[in-house]
N, C-alpha and C positions, 0 to 999 in steps of 0.2 A: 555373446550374451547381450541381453537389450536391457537398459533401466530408464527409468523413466523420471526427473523431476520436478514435477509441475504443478505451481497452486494455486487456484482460481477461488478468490473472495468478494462475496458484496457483503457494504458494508456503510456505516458512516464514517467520515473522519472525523476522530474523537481530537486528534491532537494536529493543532496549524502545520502545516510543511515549514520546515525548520530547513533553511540550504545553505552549505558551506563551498569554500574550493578548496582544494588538494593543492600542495607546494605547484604540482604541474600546471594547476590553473584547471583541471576536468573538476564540473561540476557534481556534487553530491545532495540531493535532499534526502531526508528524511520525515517522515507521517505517521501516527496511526489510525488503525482502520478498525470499528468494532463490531463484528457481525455476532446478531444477535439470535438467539434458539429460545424456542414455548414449548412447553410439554404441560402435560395433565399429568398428574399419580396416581394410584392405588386410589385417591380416596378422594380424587375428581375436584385437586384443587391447582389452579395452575400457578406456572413457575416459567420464570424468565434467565436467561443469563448472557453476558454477552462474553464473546472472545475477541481478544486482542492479539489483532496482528502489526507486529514492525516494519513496515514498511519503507525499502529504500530505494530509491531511484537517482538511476548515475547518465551521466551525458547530457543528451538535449532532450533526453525527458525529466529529467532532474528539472531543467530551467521550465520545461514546459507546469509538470505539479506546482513547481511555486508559484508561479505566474497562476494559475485556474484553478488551484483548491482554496476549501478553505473549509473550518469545522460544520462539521455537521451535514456534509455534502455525502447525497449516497453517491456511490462510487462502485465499479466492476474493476479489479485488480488482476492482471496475471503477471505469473513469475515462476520463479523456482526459493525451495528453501534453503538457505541457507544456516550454517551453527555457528557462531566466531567463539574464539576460548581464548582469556587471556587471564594473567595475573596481578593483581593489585600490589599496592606497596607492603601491605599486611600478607603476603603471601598464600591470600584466597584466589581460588580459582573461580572466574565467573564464565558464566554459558551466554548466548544469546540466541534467538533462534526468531530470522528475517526472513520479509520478503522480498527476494529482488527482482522489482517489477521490468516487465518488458512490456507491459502494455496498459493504457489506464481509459477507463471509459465511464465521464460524468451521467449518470443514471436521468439525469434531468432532461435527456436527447440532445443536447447542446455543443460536446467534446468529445470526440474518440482523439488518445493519444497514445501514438506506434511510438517502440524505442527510438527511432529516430528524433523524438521532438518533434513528430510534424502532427499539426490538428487539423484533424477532418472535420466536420462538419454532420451533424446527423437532418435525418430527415426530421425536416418542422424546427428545426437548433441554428444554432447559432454558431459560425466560424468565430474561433477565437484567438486566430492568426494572431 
């Protein structure tokens, strides 16, 4: 049987790349991203809203987001979903539901960035080695 998980966002970053390290020393940022929908209704008045997605980026893409984002940057996101589930001290259960990018591409033509951490260059853009 075949599944498939994979989610592809444009978007702004609403929240700075925030990056930590792990006891191991492997890097982790985290971002959010808000891609935003218009519609019209019934009675031809429009309407906006944005979604927010979590966005986490691990390795040398991690170093790479912190390094070349920054708020209000459009941005092309791929990844897969992810749910984490834990318990607080109050014994609530919390959900969360991220993206864990493997690919990030600055809308501006300036950055394509592969899981690897390595930045390409787009046409007319800017290496950001």
């Amino acid at each position: 049987m075949k599944s498939l998980n994979k989610v592809m966002v444009i978007g702004n970053v609403g929240r700075a790349p925030e990056m930590r390290y792990l006891p191991n020393g492997q890097p982790v940022t985290s971002f959010g991203v808000g891609a935003k929908r218009s519609w019209i209704d019934e009675d031809d008045q429009e309407h906006e809203e944005t979604e927010w997605f979590n966005v986490v980026a691990w390795g040398p893409l991690a170093e790479r987001c912190k390094a070349c984002l920054g708020e209000e940057q459009n941005v092309y996101v791929e990844g897969r979903l992810q749910t984490r589930t834990w318990r607080t001290e109050a014994g609530n259960t919390c959900f969360r539901a991220e993206l864990v990018a493997n690919e990030l591409i600055l809308l501006d033509g300036s950055v394509h960035v592969g899981a690897d951490g390595a930045s390409h260059a787009e046409a007319g853009g800017a290496d950001a080695r």
